[in-house]
KEGUGU-463346 format. One record per residue (C-alpha): residue in three letters; x, y, z. Coordinates in pm, whole numbers, plus 50000, padded with zeros to 5 digits. Each point is the difference from the previous one (the first is absolute). Example, Ala and Ser with C-alpha at 12.3 -4.5 7.8 and 13.67 -1.06 7.14 Angstrom:
REM residues 2
ala512304955050780
ser501375034449934
This chain:
REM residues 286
unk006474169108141
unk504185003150028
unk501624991649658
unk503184985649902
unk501594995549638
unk502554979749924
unk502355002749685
unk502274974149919
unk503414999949846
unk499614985949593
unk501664968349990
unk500474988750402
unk498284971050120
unk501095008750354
unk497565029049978
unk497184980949928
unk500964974450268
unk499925029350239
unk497065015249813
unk498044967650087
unk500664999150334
unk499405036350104
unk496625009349836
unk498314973150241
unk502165013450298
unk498465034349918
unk496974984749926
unk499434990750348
unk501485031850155
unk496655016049825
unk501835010749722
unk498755001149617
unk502614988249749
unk500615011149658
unk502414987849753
unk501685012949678
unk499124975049761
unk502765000049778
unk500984967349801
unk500654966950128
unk498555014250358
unk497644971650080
unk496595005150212
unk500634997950383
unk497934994450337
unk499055032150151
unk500665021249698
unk498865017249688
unk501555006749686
unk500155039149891
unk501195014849696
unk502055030350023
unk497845028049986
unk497984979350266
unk503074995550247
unk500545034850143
unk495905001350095
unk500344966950152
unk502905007150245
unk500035018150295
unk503594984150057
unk501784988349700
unk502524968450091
unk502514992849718
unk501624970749993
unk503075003349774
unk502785026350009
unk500965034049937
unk498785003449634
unk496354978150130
unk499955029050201
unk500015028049807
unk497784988049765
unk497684992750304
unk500225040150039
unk499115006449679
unk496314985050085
unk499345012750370
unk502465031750023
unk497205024049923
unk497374985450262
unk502585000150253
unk499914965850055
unk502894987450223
unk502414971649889
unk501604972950163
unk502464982249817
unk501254961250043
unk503395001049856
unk500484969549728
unk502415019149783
unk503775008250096
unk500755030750208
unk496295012450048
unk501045033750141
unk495795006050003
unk499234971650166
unk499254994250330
unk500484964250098
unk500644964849843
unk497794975149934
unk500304981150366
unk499845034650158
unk496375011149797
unk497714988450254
unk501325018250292
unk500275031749796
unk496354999149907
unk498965001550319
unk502615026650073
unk498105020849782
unk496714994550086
unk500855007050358
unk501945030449910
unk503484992450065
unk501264997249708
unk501755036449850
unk497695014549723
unk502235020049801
unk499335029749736
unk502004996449732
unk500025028849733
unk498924992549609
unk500985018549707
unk497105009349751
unk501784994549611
unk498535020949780
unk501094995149640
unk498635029349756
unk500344987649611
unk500945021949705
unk496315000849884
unk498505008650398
unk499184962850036
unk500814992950385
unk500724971650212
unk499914999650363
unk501394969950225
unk501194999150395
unk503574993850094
unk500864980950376
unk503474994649866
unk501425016249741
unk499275014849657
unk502884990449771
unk500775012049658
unk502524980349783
unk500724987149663
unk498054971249948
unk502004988049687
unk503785008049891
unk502325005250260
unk500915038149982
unk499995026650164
unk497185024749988
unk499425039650079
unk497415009850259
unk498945032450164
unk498635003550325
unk498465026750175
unk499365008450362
unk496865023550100
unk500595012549628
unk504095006150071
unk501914975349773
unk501854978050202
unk502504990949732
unk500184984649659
unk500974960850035
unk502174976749773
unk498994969550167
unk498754966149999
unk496965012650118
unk498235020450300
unk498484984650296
unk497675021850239
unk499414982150357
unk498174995650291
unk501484994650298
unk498374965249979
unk501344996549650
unk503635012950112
unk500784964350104
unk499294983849607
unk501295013949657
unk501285034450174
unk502164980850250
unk501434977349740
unk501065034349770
unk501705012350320
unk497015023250169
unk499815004450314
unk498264980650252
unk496845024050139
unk498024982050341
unk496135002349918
unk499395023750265
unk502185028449758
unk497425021249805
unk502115001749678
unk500454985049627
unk503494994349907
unk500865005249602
unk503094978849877
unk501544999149735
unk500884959649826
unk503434997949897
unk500165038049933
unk503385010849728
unk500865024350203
unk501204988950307
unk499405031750227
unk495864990849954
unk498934987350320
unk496534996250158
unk498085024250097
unk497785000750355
unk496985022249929
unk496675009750218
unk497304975949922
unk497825030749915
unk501935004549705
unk498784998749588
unk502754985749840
unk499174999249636
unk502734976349800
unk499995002549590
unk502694987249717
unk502495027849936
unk500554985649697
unk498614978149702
unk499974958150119
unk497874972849955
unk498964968050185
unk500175022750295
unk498074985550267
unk498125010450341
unk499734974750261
unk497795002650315
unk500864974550249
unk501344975449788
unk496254990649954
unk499055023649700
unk501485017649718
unk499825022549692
unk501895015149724
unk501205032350068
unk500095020949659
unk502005034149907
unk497195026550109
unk498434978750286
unk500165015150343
unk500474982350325
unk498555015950321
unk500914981850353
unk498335014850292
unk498874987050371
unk496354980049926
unk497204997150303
unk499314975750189
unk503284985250044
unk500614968050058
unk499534987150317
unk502034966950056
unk500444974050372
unk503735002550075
unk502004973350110
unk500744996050382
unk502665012950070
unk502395037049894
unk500345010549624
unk503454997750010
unk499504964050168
unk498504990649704
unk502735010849764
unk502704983650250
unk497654968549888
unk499575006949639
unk503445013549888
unk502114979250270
unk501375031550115
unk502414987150264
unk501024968149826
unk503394983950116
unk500675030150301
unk501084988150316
């Protein structure tokens, strides 16, 4: 039996509107559908209602109806099976979406037939090593950001390249990319923009005091291992704007490529079509 999940954007009626009337479409395409059953997501023809752990053995195909952010924490559930996602864009630039709502239909079928571009996008693995050998390990489609999380000052952090220090930071904070991630937080602190295709993370620096900092381009092979240079508290590491944890004075951060990546439908259409889209590159010339 072919499965589909579907995750929903918190909050969005529209979702469960379209929700409602896909999982009997697939339903009669021969598909099984599972979705997340988060709160205030009401029972539905066609479907089932999953938990988390439950959604990434349940999907084949994940569908997420919502936008860039619904997204990633789709990835967080069906990354590691290699489960491909299709995403329904509800939110306000989408840059990993493929389609909006009136379009989601046609796309389906696109991808069950095969025409629609299957990408491989690369994921960072986020290894954070405490003072007392405690670790934590999450996955990374976008970015892994560390920041103050409290006062607004600036704080020291070293960073190291294949075990070659990079440089010693008086920043905002440090941002370490994907290419996917390149459009979000790194884009906004004046990163580069990388196409998907690029095998490469991109370290930037937020708001950095000295002004010669720039960002950094680096093989996606790479270990880049991040620590504070310097005492601070209320530091703060952020994986894809969908988890976070206190970074502490000893604590090590290690960023390197994670397996499988994620693999993620593409819009019709060229990369840089979609950014002429997103960004409204082009606006007002003749």
């Amino acid at each position: 039996m072919r499965r589909v999940g579907l995750i929903l954007k918190r909050g969005k009626p529209e979702a469960i509107d379209i929700a409602a009337e896909l999982a009997p479409w697939l339903t009669a395409r021969g598909w099984e559908v599972a979705v997340l059953g988060d709160p205030g997501v009401p029972a539905m023809d066609g479907a089932r209602l999953v938990d988390e752990r439950e959604l990434g053995a349940s999907s084949d195909l994940l569908v997420v109806l919502g936008g860039d952010g619904t997204l990633l924490r789709g990835a967080q559930y069906v990354a590691d099976r290699g489960v491909p996602i299709l995403g329904v864009n509800l939110g306000h630039l989408g840059f990993l979406t493929s389609c909006n709502p009136a379009d989601a239909r046609r796309a389906l079928e696109l991808a069950f037939d095969g025409k629609l571009t299957l990408e491989d996008r690369l994921r960072l693995r986020c290894q954070i090593t405490r003072s007392n050998g405690e670790k934590l390990e999450r996955f990374a489609c976008n970015d892994a950001v560390v920041s103050q999380g409290a006062l607004a000052r600036l704080i020291e952090i070293e960073a190291l390249l294949d075990g070659a220090r990079i440089t010693r930071y008086r920043a905002d904070g440090l941002i370490v990319a994907t290419p996917t991630g390149s459009t979000a937080y790194n884009l906004a602190a004046g990163g580069p923009i990388v196409t998907p295709d690029v095998d490469a993370v991109v370290v930037t620096p937020i708001c950095p005091h000295t002004l010669s900092n720039r960002p950094v381009v680096a093989p996606a092979s790479s270990r880049i291992v991040v620590r504070l240079a310097s005492a601070a508290s209320h530091v703060m590491v952020t994986i894809d704007g969908q988890w976070g944890t206190e970074l502490g004075p000893d604590d090590v951060l290690e960023i390197s490529r994670a397996s499988p990546p994620l693999k993620l439908y593409r819009p019709e259409g060229s990369y840089f079509d979609v950014l002429t889209s997103k960004l409204r590159w082009g606006d007002g010339e003749g």
